[in-house]
ChimeraX commands (.cxc) that place a marker at each C-alpha (Angstrom):
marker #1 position 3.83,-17.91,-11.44 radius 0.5
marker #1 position 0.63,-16.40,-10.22 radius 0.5
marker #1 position -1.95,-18.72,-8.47 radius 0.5
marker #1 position -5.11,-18.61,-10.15 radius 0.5
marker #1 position -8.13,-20.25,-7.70 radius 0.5
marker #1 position -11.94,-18.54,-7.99 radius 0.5
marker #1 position -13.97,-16.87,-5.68 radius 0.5
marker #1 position -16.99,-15.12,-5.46 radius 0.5
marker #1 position -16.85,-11.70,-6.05 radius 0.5
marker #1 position -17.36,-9.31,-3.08 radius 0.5
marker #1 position -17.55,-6.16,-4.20 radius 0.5
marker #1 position -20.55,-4.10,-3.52 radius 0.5
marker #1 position -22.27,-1.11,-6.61 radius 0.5
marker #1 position -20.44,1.57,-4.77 radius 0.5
marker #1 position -16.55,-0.19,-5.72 radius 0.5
marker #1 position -17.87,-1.44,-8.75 radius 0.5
marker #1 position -19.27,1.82,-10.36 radius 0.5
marker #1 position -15.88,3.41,-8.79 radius 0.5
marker #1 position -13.79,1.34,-10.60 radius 0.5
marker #1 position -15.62,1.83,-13.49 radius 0.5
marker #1 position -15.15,5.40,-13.73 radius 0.5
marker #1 position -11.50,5.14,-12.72 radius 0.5
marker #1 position -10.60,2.75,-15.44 radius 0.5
marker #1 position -12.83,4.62,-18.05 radius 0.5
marker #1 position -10.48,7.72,-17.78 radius 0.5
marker #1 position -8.06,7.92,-20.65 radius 0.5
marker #1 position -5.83,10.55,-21.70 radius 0.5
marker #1 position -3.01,11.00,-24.33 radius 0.5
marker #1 position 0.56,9.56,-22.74 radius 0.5
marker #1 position 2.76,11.67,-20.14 radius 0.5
marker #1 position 5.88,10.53,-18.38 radius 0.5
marker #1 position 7.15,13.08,-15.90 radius 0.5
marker #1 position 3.72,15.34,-15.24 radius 0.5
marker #1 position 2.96,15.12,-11.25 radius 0.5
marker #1 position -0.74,13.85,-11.04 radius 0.5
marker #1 position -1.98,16.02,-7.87 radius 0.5
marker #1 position -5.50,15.03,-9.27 radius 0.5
marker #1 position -5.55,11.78,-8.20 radius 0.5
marker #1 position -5.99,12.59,-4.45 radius 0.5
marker #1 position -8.09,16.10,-4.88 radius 0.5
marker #1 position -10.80,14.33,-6.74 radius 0.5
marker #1 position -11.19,11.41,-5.09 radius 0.5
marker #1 position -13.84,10.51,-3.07 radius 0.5
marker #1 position -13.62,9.08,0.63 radius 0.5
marker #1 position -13.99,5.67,1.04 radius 0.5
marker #1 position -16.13,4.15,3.44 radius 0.5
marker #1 position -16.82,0.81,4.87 radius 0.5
marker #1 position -20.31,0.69,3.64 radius 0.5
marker #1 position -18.73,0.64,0.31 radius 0.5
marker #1 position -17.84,-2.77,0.50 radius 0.5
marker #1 position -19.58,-5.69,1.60 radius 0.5
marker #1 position -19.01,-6.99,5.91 radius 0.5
marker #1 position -19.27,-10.33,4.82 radius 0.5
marker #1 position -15.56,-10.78,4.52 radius 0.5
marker #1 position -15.12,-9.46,7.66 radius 0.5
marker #1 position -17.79,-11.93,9.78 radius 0.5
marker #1 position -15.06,-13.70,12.03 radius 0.5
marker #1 position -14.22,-9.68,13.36 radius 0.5
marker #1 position -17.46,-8.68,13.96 radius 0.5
marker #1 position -17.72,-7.54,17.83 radius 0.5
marker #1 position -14.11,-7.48,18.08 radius 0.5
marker #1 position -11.84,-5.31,19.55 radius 0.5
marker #1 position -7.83,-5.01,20.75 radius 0.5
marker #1 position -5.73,-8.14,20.66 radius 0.5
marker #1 position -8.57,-10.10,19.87 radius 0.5
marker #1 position -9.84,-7.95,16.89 radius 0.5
marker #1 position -6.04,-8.04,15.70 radius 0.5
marker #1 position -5.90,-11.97,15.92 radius 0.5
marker #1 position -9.03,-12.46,13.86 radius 0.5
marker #1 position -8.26,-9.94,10.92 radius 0.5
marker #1 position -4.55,-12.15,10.68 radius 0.5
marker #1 position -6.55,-14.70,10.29 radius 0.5
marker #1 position -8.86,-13.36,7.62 radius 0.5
marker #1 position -6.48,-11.96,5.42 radius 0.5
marker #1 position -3.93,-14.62,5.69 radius 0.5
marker #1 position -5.89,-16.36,3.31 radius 0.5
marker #1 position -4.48,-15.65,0.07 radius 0.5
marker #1 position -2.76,-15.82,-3.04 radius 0.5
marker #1 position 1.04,-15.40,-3.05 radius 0.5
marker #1 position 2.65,-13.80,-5.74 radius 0.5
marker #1 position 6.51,-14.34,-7.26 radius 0.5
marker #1 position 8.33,-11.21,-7.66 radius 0.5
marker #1 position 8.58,-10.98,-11.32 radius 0.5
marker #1 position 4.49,-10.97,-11.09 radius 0.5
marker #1 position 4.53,-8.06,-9.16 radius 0.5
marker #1 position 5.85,-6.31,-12.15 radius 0.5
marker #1 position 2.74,-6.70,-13.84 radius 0.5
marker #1 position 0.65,-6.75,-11.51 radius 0.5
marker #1 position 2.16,-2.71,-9.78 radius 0.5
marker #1 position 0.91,-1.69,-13.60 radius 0.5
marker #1 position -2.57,-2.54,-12.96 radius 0.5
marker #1 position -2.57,-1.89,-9.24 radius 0.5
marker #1 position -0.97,1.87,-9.08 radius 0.5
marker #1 position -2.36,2.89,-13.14 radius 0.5
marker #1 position -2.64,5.92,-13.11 radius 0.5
marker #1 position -6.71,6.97,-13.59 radius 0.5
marker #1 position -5.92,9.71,-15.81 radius 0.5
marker #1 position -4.09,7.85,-18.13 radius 0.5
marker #1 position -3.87,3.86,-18.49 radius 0.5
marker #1 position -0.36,4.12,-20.17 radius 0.5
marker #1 position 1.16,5.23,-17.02 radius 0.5
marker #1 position 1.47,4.02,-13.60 radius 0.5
marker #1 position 1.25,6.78,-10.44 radius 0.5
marker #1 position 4.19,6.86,-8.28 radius 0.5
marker #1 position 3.81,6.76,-4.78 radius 0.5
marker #1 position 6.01,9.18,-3.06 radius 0.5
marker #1 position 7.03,11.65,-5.90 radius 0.5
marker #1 position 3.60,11.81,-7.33 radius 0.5
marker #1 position 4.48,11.83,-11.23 radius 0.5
marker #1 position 2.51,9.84,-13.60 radius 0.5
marker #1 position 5.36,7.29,-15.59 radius 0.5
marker #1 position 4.94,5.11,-18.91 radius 0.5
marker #1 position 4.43,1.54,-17.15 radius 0.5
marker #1 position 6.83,0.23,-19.79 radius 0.5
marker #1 position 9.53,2.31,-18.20 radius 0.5
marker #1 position 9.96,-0.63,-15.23 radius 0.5
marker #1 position 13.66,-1.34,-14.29 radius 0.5
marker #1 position 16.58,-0.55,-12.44 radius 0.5
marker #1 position 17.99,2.65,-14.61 radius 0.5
marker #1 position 18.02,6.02,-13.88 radius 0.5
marker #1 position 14.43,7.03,-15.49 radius 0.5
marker #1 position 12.30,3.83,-14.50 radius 0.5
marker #1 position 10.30,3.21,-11.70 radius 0.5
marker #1 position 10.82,-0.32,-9.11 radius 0.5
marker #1 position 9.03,-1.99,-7.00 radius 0.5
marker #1 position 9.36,-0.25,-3.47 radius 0.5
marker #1 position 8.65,-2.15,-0.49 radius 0.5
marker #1 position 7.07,0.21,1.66 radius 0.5
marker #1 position 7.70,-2.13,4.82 radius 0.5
marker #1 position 11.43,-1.88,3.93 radius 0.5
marker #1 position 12.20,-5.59,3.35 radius 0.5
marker #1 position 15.47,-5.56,5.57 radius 0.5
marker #1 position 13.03,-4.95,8.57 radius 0.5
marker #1 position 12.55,-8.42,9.48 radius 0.5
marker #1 position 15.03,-9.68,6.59 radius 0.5
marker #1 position 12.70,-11.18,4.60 radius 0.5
marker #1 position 13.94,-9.83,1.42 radius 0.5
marker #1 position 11.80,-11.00,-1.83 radius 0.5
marker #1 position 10.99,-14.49,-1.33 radius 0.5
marker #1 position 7.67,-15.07,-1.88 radius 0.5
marker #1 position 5.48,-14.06,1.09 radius 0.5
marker #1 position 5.74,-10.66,2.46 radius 0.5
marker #1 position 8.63,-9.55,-0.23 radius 0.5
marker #1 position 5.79,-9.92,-3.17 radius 0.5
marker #1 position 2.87,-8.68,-0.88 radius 0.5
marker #1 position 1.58,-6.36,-3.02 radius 0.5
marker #1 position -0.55,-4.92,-0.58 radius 0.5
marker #1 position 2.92,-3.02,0.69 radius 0.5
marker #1 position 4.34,-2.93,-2.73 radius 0.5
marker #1 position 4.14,0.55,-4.87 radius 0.5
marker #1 position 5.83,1.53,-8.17 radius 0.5
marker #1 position 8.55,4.14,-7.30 radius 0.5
marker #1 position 11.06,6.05,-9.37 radius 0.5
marker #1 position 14.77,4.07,-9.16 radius 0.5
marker #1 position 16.37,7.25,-7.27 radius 0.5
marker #1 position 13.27,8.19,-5.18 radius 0.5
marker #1 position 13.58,4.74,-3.74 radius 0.5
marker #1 position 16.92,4.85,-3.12 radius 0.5
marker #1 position 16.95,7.56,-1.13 radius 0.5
marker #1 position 13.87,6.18,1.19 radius 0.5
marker #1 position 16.12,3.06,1.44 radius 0.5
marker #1 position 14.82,1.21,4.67 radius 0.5
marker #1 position 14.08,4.72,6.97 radius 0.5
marker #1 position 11.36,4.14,9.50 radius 0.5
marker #1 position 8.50,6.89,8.78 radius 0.5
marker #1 position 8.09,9.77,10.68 radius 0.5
marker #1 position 7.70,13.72,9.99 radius 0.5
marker #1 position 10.58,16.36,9.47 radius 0.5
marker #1 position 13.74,16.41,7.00 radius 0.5
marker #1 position 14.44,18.29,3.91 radius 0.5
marker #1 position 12.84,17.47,0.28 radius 0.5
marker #1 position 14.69,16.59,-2.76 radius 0.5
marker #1 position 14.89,16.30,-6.78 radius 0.5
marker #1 position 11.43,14.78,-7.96 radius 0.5
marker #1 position 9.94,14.09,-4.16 radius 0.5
marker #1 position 6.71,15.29,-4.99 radius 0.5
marker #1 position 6.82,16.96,-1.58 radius 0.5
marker #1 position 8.41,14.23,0.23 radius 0.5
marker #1 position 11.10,14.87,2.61 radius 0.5
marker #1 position 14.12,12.63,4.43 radius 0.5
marker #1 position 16.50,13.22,6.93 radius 0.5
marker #1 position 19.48,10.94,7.96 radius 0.5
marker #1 position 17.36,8.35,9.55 radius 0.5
marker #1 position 13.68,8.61,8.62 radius 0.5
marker #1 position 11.57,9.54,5.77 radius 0.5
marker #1 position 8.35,11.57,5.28 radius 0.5
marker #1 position 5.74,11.12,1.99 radius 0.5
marker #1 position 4.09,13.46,0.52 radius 0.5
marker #1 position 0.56,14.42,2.37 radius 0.5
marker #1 position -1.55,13.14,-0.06 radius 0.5
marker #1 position -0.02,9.53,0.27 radius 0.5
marker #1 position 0.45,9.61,4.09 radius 0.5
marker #1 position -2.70,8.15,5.55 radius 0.5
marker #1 position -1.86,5.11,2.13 radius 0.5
marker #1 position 1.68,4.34,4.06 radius 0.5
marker #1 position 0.43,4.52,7.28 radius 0.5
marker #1 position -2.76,1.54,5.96 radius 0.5
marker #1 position 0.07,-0.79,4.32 radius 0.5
marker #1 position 2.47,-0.83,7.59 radius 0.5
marker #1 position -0.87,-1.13,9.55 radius 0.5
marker #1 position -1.54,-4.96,7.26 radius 0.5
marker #1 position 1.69,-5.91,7.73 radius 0.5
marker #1 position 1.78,-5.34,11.20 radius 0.5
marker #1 position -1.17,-7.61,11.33 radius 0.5
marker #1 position -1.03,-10.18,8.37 radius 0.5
marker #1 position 2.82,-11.23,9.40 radius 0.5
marker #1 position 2.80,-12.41,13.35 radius 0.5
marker #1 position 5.48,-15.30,12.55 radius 0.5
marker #1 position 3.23,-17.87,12.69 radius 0.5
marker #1 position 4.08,-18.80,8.80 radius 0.5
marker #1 position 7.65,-19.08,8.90 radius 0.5
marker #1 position 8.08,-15.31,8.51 radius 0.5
marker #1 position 8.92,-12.44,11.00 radius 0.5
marker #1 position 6.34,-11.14,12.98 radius 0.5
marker #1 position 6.29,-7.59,12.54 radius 0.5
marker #1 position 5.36,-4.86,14.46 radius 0.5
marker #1 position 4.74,-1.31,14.64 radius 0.5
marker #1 position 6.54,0.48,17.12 radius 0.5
marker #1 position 7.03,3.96,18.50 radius 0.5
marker #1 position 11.13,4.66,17.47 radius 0.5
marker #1 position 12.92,4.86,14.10 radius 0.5
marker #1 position 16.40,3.37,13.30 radius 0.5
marker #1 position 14.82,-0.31,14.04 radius 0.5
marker #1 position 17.33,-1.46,11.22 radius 0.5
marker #1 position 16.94,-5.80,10.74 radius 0.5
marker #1 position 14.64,-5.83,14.05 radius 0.5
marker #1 position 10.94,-6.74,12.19 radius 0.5
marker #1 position 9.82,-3.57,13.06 radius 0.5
marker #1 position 8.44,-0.08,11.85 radius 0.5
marker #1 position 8.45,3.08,13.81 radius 0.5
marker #1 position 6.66,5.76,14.50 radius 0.5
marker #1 position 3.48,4.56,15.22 radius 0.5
marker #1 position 2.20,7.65,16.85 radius 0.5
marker #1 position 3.10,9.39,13.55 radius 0.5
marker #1 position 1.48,6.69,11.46 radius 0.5
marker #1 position -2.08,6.59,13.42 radius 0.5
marker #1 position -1.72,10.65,13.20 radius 0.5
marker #1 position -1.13,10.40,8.51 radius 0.5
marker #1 position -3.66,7.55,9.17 radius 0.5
marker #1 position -6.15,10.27,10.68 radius 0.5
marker #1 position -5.11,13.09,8.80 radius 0.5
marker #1 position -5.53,11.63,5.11 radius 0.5
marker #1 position -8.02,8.87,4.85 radius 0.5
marker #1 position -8.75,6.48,2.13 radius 0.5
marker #1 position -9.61,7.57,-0.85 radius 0.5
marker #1 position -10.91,6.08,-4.88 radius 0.5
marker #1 position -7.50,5.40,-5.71 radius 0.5
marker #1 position -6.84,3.67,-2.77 radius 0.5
marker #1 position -9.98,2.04,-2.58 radius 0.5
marker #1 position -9.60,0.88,-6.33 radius 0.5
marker #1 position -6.13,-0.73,-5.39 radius 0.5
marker #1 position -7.82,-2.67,-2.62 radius 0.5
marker #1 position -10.40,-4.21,-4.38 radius 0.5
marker #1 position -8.10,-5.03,-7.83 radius 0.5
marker #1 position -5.91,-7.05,-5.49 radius 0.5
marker #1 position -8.50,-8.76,-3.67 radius 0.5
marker #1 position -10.26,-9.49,-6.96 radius 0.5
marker #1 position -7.16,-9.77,-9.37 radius 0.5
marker #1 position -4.26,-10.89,-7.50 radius 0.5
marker #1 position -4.08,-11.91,-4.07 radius 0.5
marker #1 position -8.01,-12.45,-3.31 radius 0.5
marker #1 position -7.47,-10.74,0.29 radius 0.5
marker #1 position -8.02,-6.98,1.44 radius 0.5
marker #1 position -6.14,-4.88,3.70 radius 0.5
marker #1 position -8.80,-4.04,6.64 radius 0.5
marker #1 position -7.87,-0.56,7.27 radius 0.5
marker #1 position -8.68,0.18,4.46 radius 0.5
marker #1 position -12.49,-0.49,4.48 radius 0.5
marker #1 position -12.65,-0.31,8.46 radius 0.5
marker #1 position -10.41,3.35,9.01 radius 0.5
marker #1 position -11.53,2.97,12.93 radius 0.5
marker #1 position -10.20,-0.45,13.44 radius 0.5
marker #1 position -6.61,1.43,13.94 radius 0.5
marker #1 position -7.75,2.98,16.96 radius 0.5
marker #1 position -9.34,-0.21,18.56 radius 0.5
marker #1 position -5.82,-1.95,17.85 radius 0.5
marker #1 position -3.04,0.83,18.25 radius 0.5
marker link #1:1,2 radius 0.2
marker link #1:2,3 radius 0.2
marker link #1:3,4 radius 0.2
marker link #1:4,5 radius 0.2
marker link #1:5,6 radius 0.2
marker link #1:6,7 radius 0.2
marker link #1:7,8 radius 0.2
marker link #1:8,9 radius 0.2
marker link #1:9,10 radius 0.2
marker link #1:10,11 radius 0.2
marker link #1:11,12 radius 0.2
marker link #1:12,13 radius 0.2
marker link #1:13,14 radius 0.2
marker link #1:14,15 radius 0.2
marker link #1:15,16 radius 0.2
marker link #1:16,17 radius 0.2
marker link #1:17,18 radius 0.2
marker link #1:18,19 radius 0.2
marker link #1:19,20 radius 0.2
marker link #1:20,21 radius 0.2
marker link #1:21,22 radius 0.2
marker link #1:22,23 radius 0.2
marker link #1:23,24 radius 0.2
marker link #1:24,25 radius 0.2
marker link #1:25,26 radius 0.2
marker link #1:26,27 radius 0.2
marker link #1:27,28 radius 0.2
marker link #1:28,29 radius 0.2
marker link #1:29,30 radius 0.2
marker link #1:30,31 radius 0.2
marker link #1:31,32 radius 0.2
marker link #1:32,33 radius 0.2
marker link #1:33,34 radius 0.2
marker link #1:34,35 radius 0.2
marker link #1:35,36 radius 0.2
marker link #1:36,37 radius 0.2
marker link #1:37,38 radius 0.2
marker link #1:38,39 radius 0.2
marker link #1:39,40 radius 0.2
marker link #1:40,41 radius 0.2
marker link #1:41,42 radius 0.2
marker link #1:42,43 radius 0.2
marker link #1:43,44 radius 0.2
marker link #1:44,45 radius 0.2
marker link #1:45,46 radius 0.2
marker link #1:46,47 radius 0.2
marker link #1:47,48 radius 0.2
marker link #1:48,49 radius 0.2
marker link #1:49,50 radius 0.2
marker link #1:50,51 radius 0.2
marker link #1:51,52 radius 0.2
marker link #1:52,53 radius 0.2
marker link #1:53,54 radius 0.2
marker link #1:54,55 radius 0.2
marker link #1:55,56 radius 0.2
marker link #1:56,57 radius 0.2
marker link #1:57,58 radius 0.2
marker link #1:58,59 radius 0.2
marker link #1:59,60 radius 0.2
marker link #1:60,61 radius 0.2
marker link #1:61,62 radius 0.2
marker link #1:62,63 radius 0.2
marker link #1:63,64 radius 0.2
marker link #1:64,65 radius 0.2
marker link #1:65,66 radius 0.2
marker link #1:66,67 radius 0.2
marker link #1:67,68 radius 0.2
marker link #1:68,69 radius 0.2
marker link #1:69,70 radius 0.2
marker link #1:70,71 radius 0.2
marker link #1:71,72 radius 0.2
marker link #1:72,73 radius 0.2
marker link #1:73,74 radius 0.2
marker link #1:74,75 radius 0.2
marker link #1:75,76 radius 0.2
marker link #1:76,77 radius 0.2
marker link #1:77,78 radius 0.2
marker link #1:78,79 radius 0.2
marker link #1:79,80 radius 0.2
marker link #1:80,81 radius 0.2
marker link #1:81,82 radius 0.2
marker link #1:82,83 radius 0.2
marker link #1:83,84 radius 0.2
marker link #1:84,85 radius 0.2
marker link #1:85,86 radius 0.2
marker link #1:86,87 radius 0.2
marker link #1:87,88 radius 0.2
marker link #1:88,89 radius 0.2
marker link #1:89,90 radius 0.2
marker link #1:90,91 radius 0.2
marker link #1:91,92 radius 0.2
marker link #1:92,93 radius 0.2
marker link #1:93,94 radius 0.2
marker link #1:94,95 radius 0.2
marker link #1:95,96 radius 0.2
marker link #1:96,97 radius 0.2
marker link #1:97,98 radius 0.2
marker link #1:98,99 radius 0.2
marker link #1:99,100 radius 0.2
marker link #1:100,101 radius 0.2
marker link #1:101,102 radius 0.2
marker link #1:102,103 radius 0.2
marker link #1:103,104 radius 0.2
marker link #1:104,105 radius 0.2
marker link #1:105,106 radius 0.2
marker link #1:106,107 radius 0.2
marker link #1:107,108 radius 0.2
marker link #1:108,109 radius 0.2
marker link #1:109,110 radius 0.2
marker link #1:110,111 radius 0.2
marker link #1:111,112 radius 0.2
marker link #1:112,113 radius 0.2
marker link #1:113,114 radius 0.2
marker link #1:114,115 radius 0.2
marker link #1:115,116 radius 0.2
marker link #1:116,117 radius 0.2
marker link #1:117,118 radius 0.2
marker link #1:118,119 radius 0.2
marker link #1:119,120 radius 0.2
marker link #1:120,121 radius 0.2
marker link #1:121,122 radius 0.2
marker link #1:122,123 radius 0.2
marker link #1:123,124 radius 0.2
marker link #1:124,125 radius 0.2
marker link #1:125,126 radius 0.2
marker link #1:126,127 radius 0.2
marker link #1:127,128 radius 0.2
marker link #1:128,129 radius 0.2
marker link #1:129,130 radius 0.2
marker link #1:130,131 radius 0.2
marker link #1:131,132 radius 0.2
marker link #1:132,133 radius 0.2
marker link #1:133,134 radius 0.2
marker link #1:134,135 radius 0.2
marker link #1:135,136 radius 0.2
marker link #1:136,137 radius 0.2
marker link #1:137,138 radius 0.2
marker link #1:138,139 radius 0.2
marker link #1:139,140 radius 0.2
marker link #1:140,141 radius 0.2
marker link #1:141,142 radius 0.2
marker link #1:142,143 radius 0.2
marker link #1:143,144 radius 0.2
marker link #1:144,145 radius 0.2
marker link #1:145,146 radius 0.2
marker link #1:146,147 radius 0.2
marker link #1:147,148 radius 0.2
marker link #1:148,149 radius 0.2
marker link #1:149,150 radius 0.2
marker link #1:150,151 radius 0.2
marker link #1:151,152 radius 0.2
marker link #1:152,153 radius 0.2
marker link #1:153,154 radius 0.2
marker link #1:154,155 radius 0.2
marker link #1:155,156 radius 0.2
marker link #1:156,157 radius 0.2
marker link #1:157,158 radius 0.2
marker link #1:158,159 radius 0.2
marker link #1:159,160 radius 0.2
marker link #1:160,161 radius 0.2
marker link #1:161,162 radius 0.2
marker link #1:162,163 radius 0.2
marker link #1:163,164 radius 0.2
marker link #1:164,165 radius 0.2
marker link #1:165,166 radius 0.2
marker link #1:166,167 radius 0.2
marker link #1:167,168 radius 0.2
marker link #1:168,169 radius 0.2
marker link #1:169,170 radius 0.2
marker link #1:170,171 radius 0.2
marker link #1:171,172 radius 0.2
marker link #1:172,173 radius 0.2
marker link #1:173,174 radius 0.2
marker link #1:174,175 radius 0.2
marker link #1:175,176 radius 0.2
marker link #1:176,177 radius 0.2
marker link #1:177,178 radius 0.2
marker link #1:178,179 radius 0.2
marker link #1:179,180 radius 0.2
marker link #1:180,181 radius 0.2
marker link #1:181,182 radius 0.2
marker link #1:182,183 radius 0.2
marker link #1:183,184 radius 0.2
marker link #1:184,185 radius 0.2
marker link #1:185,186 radius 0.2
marker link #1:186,187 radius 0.2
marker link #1:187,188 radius 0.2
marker link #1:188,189 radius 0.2
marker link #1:189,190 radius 0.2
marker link #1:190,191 radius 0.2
marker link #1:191,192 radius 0.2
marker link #1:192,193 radius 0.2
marker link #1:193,194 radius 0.2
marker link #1:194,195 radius 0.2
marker link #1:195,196 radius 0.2
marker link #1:196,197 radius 0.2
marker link #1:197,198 radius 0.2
marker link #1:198,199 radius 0.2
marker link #1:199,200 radius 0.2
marker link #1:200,201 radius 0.2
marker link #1:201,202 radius 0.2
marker link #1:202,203 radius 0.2
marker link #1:203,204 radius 0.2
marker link #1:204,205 radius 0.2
marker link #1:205,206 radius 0.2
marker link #1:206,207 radius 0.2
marker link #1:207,208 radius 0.2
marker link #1:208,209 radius 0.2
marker link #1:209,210 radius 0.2
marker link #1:210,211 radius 0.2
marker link #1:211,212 radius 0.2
marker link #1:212,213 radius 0.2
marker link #1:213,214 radius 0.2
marker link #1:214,215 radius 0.2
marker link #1:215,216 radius 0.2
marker link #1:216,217 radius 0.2
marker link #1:217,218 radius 0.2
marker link #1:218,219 radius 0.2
marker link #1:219,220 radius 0.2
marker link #1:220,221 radius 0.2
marker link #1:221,222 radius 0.2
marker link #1:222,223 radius 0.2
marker link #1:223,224 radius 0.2
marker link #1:224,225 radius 0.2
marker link #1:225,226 radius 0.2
marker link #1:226,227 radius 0.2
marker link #1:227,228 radius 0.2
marker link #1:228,229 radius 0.2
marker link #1:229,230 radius 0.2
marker link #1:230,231 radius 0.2
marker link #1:231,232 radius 0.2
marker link #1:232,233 radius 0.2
marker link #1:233,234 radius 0.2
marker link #1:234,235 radius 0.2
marker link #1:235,236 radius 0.2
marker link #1:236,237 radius 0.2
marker link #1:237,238 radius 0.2
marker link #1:238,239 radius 0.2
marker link #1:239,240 radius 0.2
marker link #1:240,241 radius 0.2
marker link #1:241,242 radius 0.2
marker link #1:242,243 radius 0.2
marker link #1:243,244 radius 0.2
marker link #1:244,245 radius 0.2
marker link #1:245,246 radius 0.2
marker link #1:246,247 radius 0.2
marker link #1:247,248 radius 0.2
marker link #1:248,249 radius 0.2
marker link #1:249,250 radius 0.2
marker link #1:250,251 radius 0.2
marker link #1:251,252 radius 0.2
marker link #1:252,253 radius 0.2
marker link #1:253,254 radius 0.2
marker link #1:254,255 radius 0.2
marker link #1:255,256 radius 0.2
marker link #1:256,257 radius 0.2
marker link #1:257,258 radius 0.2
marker link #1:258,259 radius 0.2
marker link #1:259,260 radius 0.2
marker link #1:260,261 radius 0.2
marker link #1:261,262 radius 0.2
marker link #1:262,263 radius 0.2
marker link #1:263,264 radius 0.2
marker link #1:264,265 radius 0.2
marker link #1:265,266 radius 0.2
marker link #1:266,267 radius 0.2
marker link #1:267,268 radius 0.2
marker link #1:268,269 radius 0.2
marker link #1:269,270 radius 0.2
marker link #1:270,271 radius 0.2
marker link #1:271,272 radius 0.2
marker link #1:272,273 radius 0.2
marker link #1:273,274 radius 0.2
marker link #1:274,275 radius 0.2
marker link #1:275,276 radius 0.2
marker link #1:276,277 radius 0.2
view
């Protein structure tokens, strides 16, 4: 079950009127039509869009010492089971042209959010820090973070399986311009800089001082069980190359304000990835 506690809300005009608009769109149903408007008319999010507050105990911060106060910040949440995520991917990754459907994150395509499952034709819940990386699986904790947690389609995430990122490899049926080779996987450009954010929080919200793995981004693919993600060169480089956007944004603030009342930093502070990495 989902934790219910109540905080103030944070969120400043700018998210608020953004999420606004975003949930306002509505148009009729589609199942398999790749939404390449999501990213092209999106706005860039900025930190002023969201109120520093949250962010007081990193304020004059940089390095190791920035890193150890932002662990601390967003440590403090709300943990989800993973049969919540299910509903909780259908509110996070809706689709804003259509709030029947849920976007999926490396293919693209816009899917009926009833179509959740394990059959050929649904979409899952993909751990985007692949969840053997530190064996922590799905207990609750950083298997039901949904910060790292995007709807994909059954076969798309199957064939990502638990690569490390990095660029090169071939595409495939429904990638959405995704490609994979035998032991690494690249999304689509409009998601990069998105992947790059979520293995950025975990790197800094798990630092096994909970009873989980601390994990860590490294510079090397085929890290296999180690509870680490490679390459980090090639994530700062998506992280630079496709910054957040009102989708992305959106996502943030639902979770901090839905879900699991924290925020992933890099996110509303894009240059804290330098001053860590």
């Amino acid at each position: 079950m989902l934790a219910t506690r109540i905080r103030p809300r944070r969120r400043t005009a700018v998210a608020l009127a953004t999420a606004a608009v975003l949930a306002g769109l509505t148009v009729p149903a589609m199942t398999t039509t790749t939404a390449t408007a999501t990213t092209t008319a999106a706005t860039t999010a900025t930190a002023a869009g969201y109120d520093d507050a949250y962010y007081d105990g990193a304020a004059g911060k940089s390095g190791e010492a920035l890193k150890d106060a932002l662990h601390t910040i967003i440590s403090d949440q709300t943990e989800l089971s993973y049969s919540a995520v299910w509903d909780a991917l259908k509110v996070t990754d809706q689709d804003p042209g259509n709030s029947s459907n849920v976007i999926l994150l490396y293919s693209g395509i816009s899917r009926s959010k009833s179509l959740n499952g394990g059959d050929t034709g649904d979409w899952n819940r993909e751990h985007v820090w692949a969840k053997s990386h530190g064996d922590f699986g799905t207990s609750t904790g950083p298997g039901t973070d949904i910060h790292h947690l995007r709807a994909e389609d059954v076969r798309v995430n199957s064939i990502r399986g638990n690569k490390d990122f990095d660029d090169g490899g071939s595409g495939f049926t429904d990638g959405g311009g995704s490609l994979t080779d035998s032991d690494s996987f690249e999304p689509r450009d409009a998601v990069k800089g998105d992947v790059a954010r979520m293995i950025f929080y975990m790197a800094v919200r798990y630092e096994g001082t909970d009873g989980w793995p601390d994990l860590e981004v490294n510079g090397q693919v085929n890290n296999g069980s180690n509870p680490y993600m490679g390459k980090l060169a090639v994530l700062k480089a998506w992280h630079q190359e496709d910054p957040p956007d009102a989708f992305e944004q959106r996502r943030n603030d639902v979770i901090h304000d839905s879900y699991q009342h924290n925020r992933n930093p890099f996110i509303d502070h894009p240059e804290w990835v330098e001053s860590i990495w």
